[in-house]
PAZABA-66937 format. One record per residue: y, x, z of N, C-alpha, C in turn; residue in one letter; residue number from 1. Coordinates in nm, 2 decimals. Atoms other than C-alpha are relative to their C-alpha. Layout:
<rs>
- nyy, nxx, nzz, cayy, caxx, cazz, cyy, cxx, czz, aa, i
- Y, X, Z, Y, X, Z, Y, X, Z, A, NUM .
...
</rs>
This chain:
<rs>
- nyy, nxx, nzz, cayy, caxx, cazz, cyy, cxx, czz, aa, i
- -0.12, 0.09, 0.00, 0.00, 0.00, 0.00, 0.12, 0.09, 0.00, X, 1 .
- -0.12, -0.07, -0.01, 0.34, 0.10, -0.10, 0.09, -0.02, 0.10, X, 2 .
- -0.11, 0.02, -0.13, 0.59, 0.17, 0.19, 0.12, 0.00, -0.04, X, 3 .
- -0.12, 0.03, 0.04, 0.89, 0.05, 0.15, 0.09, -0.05, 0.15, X, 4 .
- -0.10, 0.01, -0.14, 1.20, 0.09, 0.41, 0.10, -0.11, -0.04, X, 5 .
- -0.07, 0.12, -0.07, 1.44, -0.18, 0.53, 0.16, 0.04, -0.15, X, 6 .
- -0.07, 0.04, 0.07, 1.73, -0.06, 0.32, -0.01, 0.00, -0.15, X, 7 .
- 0.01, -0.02, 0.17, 1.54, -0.05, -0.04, -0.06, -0.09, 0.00, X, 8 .
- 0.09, 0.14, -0.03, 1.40, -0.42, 0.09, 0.14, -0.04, -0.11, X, 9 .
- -0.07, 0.11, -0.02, 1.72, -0.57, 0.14, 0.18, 0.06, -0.10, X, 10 .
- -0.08, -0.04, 0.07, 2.03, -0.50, -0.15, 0.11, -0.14, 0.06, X, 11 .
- -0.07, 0.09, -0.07, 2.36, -0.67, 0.00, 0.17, 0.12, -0.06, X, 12 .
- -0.14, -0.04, 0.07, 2.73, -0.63, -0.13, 0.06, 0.09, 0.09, X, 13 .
- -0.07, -0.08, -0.09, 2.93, -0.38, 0.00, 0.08, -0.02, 0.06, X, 14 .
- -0.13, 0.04, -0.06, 3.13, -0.45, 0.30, -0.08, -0.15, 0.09, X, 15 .
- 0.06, 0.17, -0.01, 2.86, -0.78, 0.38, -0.09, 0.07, 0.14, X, 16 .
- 0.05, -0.03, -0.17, 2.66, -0.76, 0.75, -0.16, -0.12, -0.02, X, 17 .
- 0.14, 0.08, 0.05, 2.27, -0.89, 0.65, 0.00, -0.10, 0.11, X, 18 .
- 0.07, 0.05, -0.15, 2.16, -1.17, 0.95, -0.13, 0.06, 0.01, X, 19 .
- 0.12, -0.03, -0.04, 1.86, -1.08, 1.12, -0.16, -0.09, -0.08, X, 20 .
- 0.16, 0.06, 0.10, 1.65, -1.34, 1.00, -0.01, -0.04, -0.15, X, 21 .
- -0.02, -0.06, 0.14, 1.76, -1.27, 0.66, -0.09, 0.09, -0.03, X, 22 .
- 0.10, -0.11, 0.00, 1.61, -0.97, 0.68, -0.14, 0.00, -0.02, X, 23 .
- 0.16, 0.08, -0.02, 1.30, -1.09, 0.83, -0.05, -0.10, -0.14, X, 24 .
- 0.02, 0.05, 0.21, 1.27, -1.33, 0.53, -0.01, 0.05, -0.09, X, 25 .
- 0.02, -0.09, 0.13, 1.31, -1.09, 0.27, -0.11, 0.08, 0.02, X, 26 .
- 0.11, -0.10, -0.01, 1.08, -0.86, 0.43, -0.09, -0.06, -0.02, X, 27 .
- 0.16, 0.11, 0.01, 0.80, -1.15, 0.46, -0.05, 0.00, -0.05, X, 28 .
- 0.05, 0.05, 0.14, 0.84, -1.21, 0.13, -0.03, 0.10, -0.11, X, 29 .
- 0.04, -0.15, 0.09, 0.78, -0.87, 0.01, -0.10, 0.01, -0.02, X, 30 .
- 0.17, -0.05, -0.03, 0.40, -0.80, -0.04, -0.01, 0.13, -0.02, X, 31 .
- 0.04, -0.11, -0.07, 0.48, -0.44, -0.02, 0.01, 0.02, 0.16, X, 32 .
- -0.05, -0.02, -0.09, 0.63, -0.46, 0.31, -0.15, -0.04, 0.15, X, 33 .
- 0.09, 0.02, -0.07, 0.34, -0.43, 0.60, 0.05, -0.13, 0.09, X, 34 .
- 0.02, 0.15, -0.10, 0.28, -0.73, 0.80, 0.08, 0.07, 0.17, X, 35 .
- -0.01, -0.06, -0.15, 0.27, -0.48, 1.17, 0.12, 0.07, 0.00, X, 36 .
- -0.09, -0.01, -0.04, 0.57, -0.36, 1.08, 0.13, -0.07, 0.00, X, 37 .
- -0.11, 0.11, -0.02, 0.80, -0.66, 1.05, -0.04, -0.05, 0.14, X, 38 .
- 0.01, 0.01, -0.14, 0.62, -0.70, 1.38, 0.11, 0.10, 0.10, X, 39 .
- -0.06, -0.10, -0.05, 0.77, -0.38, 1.52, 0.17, -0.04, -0.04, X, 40 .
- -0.14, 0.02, 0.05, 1.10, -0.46, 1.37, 0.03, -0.11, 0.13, X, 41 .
- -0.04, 0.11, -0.14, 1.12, -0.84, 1.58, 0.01, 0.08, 0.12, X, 42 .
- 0.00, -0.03, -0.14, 0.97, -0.67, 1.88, 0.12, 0.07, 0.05, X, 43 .
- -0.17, -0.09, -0.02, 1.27, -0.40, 1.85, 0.10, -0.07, 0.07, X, 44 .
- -0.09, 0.11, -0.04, 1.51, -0.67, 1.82, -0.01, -0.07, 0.07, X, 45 .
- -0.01, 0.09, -0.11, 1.40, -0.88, 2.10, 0.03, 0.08, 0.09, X, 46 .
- -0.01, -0.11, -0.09, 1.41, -0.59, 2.31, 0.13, 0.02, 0.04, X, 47 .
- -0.15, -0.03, 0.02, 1.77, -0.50, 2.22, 0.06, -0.14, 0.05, X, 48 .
- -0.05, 0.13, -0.06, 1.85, -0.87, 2.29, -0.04, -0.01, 0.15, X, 49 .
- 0.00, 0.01, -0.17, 1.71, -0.87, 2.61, 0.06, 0.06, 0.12, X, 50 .
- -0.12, -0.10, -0.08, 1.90, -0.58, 2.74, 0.11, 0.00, 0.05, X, 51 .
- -0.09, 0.06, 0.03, 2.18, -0.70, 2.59, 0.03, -0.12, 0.13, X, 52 .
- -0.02, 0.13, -0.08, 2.15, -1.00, 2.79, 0.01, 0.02, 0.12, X, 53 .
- -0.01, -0.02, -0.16, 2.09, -0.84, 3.13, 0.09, 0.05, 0.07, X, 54 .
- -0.12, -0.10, -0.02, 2.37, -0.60, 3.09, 0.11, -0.11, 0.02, X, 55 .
- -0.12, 0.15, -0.04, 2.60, -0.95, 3.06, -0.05, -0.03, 0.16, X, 56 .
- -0.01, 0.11, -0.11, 2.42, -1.12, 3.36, 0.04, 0.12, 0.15, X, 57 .
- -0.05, -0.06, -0.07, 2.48, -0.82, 3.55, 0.18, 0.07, 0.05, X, 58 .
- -0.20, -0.02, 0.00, 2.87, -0.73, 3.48, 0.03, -0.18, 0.05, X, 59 .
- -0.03, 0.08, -0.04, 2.90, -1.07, 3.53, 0.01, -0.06, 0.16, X, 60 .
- 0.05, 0.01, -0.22, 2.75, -1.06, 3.92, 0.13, 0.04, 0.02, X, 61 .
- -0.12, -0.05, -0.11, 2.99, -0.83, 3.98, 0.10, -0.07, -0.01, X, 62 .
- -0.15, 0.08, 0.04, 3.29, -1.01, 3.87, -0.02, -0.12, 0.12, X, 63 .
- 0.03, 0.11, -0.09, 3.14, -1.31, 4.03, 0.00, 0.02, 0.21, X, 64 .
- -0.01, -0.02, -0.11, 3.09, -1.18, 4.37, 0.11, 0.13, 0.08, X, 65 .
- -0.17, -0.05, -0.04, 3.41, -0.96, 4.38, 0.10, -0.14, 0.01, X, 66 .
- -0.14, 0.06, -0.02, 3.63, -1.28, 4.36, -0.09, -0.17, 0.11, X, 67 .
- 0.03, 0.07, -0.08, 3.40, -1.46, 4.61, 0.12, -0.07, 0.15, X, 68 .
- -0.10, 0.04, -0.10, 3.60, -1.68, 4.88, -0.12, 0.03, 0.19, X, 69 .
- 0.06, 0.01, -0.10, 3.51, -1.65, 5.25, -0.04, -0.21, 0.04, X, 70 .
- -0.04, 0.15, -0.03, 3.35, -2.02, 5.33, -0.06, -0.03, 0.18, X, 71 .
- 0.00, 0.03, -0.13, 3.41, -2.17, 5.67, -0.15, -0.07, 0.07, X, 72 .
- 0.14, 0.12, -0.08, 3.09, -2.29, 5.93, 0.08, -0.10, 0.03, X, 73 .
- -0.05, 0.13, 0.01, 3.21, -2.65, 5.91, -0.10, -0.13, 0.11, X, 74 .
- 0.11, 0.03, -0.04, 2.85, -2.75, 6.00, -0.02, 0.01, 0.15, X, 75 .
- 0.04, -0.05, -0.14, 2.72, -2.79, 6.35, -0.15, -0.07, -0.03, X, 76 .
- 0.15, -0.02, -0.03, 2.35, -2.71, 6.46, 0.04, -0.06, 0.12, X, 77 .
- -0.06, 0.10, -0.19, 2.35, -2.96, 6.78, -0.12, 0.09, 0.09, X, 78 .
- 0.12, -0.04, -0.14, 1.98, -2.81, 6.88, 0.03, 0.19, 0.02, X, 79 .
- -0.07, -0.17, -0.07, 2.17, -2.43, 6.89, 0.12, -0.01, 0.07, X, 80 .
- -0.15, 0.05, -0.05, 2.51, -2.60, 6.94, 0.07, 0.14, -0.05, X, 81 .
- -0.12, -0.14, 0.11, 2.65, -2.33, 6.65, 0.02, -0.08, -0.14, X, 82 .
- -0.06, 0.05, 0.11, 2.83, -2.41, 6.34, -0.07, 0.11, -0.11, X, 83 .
- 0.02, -0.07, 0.13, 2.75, -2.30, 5.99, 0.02, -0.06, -0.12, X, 84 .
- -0.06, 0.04, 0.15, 2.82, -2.32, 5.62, -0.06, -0.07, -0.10, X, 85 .
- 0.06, 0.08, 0.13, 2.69, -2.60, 5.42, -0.07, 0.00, -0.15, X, 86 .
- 0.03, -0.01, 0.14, 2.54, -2.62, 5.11, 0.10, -0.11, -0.11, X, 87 .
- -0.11, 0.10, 0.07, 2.82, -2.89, 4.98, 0.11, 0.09, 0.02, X, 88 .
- -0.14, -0.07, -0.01, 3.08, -2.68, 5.13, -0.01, 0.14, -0.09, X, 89 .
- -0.03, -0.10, 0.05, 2.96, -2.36, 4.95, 0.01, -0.02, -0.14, X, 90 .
- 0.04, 0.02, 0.09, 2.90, -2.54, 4.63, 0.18, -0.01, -0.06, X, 91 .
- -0.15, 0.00, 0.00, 3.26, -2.67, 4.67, 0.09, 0.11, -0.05, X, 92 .
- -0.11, -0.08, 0.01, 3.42, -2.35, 4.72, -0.01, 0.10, -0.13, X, 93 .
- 0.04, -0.14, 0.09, 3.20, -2.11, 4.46, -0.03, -0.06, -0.10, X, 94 .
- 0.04, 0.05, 0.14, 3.07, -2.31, 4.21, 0.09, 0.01, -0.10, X, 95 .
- -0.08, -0.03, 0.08, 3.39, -2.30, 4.02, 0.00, 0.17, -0.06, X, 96 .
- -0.01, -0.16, 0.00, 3.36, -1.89, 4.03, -0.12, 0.02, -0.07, X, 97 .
- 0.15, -0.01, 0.11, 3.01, -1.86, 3.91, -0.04, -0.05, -0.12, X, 98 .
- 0.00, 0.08, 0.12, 3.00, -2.12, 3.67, 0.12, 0.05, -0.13, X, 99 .
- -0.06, -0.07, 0.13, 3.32, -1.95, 3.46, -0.05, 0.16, 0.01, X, 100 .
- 0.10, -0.13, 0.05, 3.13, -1.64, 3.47, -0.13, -0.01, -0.09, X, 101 .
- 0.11, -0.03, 0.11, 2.86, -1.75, 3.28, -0.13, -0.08, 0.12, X, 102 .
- 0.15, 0.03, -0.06, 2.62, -1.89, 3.56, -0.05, -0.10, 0.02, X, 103 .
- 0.04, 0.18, -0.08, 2.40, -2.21, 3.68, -0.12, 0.03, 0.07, X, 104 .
- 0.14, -0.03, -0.11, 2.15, -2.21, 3.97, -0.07, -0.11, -0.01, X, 105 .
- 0.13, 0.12, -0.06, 1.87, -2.46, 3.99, -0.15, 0.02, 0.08, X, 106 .
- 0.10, -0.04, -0.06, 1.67, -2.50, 4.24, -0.12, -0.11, 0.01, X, 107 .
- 0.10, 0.11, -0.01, 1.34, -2.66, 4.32, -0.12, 0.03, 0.11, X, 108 .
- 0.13, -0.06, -0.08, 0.99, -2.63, 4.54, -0.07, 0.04, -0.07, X, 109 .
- 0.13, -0.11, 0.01, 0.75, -2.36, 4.49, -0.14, -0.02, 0.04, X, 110 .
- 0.14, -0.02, -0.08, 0.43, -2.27, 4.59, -0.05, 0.08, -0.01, X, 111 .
- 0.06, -0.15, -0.01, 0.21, -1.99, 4.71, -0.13, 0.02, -0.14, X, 112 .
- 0.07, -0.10, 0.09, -0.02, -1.76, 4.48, -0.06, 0.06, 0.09, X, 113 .
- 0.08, -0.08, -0.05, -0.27, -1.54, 4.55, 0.05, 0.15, 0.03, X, 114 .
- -0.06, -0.10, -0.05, -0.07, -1.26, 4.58, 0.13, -0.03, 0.11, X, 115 .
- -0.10, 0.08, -0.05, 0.21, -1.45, 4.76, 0.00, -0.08, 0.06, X, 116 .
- 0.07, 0.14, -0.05, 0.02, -1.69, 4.98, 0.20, -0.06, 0.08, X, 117 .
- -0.14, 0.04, -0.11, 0.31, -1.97, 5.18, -0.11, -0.01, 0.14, X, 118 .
- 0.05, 0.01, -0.12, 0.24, -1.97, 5.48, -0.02, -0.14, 0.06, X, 119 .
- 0.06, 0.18, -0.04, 0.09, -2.35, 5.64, 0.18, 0.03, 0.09, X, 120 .
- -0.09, 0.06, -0.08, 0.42, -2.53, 5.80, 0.13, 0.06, -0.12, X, 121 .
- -0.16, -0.09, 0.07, 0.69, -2.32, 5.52, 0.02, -0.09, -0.12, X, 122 .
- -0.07, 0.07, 0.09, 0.85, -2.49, 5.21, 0.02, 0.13, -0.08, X, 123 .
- -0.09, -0.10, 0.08, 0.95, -2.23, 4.93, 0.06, -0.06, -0.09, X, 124 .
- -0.11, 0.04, 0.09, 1.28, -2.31, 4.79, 0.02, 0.12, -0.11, X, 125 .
- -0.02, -0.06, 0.11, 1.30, -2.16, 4.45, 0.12, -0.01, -0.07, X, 126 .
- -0.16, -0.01, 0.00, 1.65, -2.08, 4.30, -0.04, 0.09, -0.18, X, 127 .
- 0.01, -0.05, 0.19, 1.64, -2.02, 3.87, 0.13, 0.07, -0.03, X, 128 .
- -0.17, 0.01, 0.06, 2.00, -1.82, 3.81, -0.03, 0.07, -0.12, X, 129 .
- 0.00, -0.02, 0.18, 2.07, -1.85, 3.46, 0.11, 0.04, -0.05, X, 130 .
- -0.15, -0.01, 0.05, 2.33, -1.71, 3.25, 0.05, -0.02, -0.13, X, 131 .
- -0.05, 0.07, 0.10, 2.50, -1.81, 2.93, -0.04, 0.11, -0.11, X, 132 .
- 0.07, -0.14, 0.09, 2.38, -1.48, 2.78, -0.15, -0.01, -0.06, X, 133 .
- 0.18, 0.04, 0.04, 1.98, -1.58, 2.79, -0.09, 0.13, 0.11, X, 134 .
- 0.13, -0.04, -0.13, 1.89, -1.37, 3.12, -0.03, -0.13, 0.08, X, 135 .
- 0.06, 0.07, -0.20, 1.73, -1.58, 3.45, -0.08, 0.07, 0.04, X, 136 .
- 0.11, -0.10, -0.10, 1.62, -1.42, 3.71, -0.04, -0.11, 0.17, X, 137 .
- 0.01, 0.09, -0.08, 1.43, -1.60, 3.96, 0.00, 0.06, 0.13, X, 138 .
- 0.04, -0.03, -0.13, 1.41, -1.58, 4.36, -0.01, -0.12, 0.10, X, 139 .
- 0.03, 0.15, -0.09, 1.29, -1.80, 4.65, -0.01, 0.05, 0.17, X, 140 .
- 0.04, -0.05, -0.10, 1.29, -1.78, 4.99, -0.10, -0.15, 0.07, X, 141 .
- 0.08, 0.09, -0.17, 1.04, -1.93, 5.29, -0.01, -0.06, 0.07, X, 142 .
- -0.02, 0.04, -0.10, 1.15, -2.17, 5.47, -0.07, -0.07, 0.12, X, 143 .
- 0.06, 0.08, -0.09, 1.00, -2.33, 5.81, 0.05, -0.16, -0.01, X, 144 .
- -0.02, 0.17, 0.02, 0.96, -2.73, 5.82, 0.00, -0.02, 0.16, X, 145 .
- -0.02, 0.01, -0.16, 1.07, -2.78, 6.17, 0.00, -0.12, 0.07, X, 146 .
- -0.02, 0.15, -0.04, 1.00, -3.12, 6.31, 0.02, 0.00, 0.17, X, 147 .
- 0.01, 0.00, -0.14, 1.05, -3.01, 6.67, 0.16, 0.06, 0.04, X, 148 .
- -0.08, -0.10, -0.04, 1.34, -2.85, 6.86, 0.00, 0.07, 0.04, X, 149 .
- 0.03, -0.11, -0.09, 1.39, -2.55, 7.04, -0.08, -0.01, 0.12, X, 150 .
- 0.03, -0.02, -0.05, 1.27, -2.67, 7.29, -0.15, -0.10, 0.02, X, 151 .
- 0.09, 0.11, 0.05, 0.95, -2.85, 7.17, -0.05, -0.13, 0.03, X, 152 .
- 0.01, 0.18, 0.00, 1.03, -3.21, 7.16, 0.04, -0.01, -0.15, X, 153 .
- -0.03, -0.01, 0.11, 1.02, -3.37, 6.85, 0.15, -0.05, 0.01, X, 154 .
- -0.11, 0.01, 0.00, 1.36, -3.45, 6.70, 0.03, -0.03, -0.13, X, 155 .
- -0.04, 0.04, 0.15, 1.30, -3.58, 6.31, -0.15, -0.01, -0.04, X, 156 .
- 0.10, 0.05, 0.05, 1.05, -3.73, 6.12, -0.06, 0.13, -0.14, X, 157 .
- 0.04, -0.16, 0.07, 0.85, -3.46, 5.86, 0.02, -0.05, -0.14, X, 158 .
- -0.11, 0.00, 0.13, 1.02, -3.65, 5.56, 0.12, 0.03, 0.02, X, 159 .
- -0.13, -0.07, -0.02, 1.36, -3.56, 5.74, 0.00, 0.16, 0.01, X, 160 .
- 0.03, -0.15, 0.04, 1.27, -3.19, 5.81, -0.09, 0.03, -0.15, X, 161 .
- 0.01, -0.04, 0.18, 1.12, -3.13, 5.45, 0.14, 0.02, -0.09, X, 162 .
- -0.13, -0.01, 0.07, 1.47, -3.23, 5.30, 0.09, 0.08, 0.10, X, 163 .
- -0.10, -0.09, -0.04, 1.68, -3.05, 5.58, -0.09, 0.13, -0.05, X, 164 .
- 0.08, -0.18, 0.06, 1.42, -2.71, 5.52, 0.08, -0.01, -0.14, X, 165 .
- -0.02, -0.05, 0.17, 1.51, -2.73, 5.13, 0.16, -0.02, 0.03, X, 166 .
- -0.12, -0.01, 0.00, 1.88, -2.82, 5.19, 0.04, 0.18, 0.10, X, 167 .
- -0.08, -0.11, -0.05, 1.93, -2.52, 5.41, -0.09, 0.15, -0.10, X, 168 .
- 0.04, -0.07, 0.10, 1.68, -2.31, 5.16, 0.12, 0.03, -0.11, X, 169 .
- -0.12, -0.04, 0.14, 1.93, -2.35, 4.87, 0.13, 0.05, 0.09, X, 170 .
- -0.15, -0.06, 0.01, 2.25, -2.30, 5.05, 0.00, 0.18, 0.11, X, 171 .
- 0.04, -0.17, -0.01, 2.06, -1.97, 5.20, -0.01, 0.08, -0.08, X, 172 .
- -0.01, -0.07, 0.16, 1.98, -1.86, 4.85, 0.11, 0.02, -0.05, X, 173 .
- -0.11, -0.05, 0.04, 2.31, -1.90, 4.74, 0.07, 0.06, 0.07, X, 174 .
- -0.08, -0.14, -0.09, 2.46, -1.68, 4.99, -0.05, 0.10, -0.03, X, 175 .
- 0.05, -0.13, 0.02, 2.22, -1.42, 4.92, 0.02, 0.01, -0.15, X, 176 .
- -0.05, -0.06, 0.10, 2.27, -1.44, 4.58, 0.15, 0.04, -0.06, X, 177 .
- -0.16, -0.03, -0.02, 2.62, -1.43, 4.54, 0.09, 0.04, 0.12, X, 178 .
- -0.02, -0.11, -0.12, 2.65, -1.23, 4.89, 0.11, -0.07, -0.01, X, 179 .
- -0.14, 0.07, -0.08, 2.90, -1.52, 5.02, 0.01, -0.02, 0.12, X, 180 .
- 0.00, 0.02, -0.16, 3.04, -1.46, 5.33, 0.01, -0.09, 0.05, X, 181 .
- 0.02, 0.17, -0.07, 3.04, -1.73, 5.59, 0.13, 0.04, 0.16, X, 182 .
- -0.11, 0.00, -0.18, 3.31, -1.78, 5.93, 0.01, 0.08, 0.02, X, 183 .
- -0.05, -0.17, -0.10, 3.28, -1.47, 6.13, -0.03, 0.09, -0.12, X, 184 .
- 0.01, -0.12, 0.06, 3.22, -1.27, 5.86, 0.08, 0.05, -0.05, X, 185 .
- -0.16, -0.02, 0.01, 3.48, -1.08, 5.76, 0.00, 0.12, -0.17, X, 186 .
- 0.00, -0.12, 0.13, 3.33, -0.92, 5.38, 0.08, 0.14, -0.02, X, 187 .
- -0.04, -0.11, 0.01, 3.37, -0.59, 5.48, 0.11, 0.08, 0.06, X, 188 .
- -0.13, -0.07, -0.10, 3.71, -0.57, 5.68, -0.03, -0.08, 0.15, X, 189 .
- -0.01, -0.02, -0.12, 3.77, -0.53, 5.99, 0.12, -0.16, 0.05, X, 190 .
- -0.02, 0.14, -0.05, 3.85, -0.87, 6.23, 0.19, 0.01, 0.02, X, 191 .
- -0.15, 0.00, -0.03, 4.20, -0.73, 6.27, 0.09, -0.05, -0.09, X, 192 .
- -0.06, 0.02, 0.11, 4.27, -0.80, 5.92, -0.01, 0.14, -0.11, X, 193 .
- 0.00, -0.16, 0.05, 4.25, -0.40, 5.85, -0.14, 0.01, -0.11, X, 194 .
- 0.08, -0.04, 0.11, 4.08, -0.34, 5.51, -0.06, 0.11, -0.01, X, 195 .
- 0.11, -0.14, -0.02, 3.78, -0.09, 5.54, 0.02, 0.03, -0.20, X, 196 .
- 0.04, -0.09, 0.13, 3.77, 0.13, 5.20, -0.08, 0.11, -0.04, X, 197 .
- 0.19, -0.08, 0.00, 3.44, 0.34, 5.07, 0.11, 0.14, 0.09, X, 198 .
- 0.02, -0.17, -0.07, 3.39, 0.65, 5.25, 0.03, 0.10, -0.10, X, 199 .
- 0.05, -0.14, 0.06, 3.42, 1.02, 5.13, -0.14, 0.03, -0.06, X, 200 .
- 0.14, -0.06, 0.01, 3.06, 1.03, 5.08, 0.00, -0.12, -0.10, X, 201 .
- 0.01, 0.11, 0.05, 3.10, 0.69, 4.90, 0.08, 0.00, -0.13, X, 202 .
- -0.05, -0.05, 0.13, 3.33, 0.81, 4.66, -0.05, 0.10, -0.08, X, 203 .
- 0.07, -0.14, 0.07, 3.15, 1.15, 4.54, -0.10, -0.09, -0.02, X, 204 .
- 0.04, 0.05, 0.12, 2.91, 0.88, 4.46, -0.02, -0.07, -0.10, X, 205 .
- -0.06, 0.07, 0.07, 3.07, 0.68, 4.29, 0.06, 0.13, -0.18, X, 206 .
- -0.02, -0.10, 0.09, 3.22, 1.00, 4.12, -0.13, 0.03, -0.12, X, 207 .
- 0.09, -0.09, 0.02, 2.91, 1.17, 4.05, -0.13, -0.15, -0.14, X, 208 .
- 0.03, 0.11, 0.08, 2.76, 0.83, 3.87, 0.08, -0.01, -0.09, X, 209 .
- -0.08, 0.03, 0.13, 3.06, 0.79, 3.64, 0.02, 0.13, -0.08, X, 210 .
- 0.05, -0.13, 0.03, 3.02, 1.18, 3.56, -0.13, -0.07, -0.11, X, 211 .
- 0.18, -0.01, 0.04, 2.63, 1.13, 3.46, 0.03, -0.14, -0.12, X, 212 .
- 0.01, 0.13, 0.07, 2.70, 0.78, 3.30, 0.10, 0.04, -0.17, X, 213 .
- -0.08, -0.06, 0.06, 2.98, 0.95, 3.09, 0.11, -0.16, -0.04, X, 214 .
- -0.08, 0.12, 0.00, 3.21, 0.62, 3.19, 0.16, 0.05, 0.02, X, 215 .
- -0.14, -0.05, 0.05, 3.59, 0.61, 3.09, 0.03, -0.05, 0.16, X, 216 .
- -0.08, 0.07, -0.19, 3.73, 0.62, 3.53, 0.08, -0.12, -0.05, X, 217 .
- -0.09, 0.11, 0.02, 4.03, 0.45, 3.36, -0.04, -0.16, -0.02, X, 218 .
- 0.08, 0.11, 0.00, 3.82, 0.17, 3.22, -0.05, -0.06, 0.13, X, 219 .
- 0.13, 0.01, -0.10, 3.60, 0.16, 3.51, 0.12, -0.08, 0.15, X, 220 .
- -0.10, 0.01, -0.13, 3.91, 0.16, 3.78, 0.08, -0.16, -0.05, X, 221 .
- -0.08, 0.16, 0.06, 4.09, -0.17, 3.54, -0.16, -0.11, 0.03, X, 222 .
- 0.11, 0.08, 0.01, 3.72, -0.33, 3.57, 0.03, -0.04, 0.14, X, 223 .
- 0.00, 0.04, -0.16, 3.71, -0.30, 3.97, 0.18, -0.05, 0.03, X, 224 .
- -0.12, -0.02, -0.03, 4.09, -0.35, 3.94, 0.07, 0.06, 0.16, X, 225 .
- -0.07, -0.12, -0.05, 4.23, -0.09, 4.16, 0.07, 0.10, -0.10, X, 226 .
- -0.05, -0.10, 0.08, 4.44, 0.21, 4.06, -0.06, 0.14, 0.07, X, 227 .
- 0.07, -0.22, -0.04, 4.22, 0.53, 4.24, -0.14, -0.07, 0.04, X, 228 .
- 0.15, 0.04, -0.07, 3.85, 0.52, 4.35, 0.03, -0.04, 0.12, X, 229 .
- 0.00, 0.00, -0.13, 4.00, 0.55, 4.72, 0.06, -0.12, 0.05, X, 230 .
- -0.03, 0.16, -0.10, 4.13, 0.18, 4.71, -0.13, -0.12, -0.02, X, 231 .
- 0.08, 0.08, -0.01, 3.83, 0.05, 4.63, -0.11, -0.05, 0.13, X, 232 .
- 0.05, 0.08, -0.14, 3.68, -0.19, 4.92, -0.12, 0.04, 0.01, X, 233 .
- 0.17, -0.02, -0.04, 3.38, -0.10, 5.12, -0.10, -0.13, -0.02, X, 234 .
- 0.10, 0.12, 0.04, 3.25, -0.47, 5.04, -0.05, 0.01, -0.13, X, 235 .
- -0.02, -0.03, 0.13, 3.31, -0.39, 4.68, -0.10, 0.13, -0.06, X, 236 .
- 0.08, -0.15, 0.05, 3.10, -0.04, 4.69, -0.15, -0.10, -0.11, X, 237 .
- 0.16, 0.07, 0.09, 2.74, -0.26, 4.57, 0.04, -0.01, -0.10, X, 238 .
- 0.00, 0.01, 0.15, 2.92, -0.37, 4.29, 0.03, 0.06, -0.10, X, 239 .
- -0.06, -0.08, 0.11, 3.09, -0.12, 4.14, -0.14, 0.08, -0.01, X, 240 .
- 0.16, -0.11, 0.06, 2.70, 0.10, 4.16, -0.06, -0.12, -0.09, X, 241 .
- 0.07, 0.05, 0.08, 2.57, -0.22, 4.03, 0.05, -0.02, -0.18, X, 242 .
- -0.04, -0.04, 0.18, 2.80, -0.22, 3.69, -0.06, 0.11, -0.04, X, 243 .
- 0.02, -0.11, 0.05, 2.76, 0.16, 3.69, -0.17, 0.04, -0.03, X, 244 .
- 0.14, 0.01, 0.05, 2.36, 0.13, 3.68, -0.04, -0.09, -0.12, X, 245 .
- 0.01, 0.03, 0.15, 2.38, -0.10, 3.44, 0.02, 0.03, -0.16, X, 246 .
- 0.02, -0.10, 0.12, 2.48, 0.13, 3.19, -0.08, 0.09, 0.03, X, 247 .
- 0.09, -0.06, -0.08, 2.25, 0.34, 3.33, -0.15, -0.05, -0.12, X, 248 .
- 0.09, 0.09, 0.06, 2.02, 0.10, 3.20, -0.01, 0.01, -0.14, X, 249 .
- -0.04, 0.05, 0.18, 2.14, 0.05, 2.85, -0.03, 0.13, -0.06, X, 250 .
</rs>
């Protein structure tokens, strides 16, 4: 069989940009052109799209969880007698932020595997984040179905704890995935109001990554918007490694 390469398939005007599945088509239709390697060709190209795609859903985290709001415990736990932060109230405050970045969470119930057994009495709340790009990446956490109080009387029927377990599942998920602070927490600064900024040791790695990555600082410093590495926030440090591994990546 005669071998014939991609650009003595496909003849195209000068100045013109083939589509992919153009390509693909012409080549199909070739009967010199091997079958395994129009394979290799797609596989390529899916590959390169998928990358593509992760490298968005990851620049996009960061953005997303740099312009995070603090949201207030509103909530009260009566059987601890402590407050905490809703899953309406976080939806309220972040949804708007995530969603123009590109994202949508859905969540649902799980179940164990054989590598992943649940444990009898738990609920796994599963959480799909999707992005406009064509990554999802899934995670779930564990929760306990609690029909008792602290201090073992009952205190809800096991259709009421089922739906509170998955209500506090999702709006646990969404804190961890979008690392949204809650009341006392203070993302990184200090209760006085005094904004903590990376360390010495936290900058040289920062440095020493945008070195190796061979990333423009200037670029890099308009991205995290600041004007020097040394104003960038110690809350902020994850994100800026996490852009800078994502080229890494690529």
């Amino acid at each position: 069989m005669t071998e014939v390469l991609v650009p003595e398939v496909i003849k195209e005007k000068e100045g013109s940009q083939p589509n992919f599945l153009d390509i693909i088509e012409r080549l199909s239709s070739n009967p010199n052109v091997d079958v395994e390697k129009i394979q290799r060709i797609i596989d390529m190209q899916k590959q390169i799209i998928d990358r593509e795609a992760q490298q968005a859903f990851n620049f996009s985290m960061v953005r997303a969880q740099k312009n995070m709001p603090v949201v207030d415990k509103k909530e009260k736990n009566n059987q601890t007698n402590s407050k905490y932060a809703g899953y309406d109230e976080i939806v309220k405050r972040c949804q708007p932020i995530y969603t123009a970045e590109g994202f949508s969470v859905t969540f649902y119930q799980g179940h164990g595997t054989p590598d992943n057994p649940l444990l009898e009495g738990n609920m796994r709340v599963m959480a799909d984040i999707m992005h406009e790009e064509g990554f999802t990446k899934n995670v779930y956490a564990d929760i306990p179905v609690e029909t008792t109080g602290i201090k073992g009387n009952a205190n809800m029927t096991k259709t009421h704890a089922t739906g509170s377990a998955f209500s506090y599942g999702r709006s646990y998920l969404l804190r961890l995935i979008f690392n949204i602070p809650t009341g006392d927490d203070d993302n990184g600064n200090k209760a006085s109001g005094e904004i903590k900024y990376i360390s010495d040791k936290q900058k040289s790695t920062l440095v020493d990554m945008i070195q190796s990555t061979e990333t423009d600082e200037k670029k890099f410093l308009k991205f995290m918007d600041v004007e020097d590495l040394d104003k960038i926030k110690e809350a902020d440090f994850n994100n800026a490694m996490t852009a800078l591994r994502a080229k890494v990546k690529k």
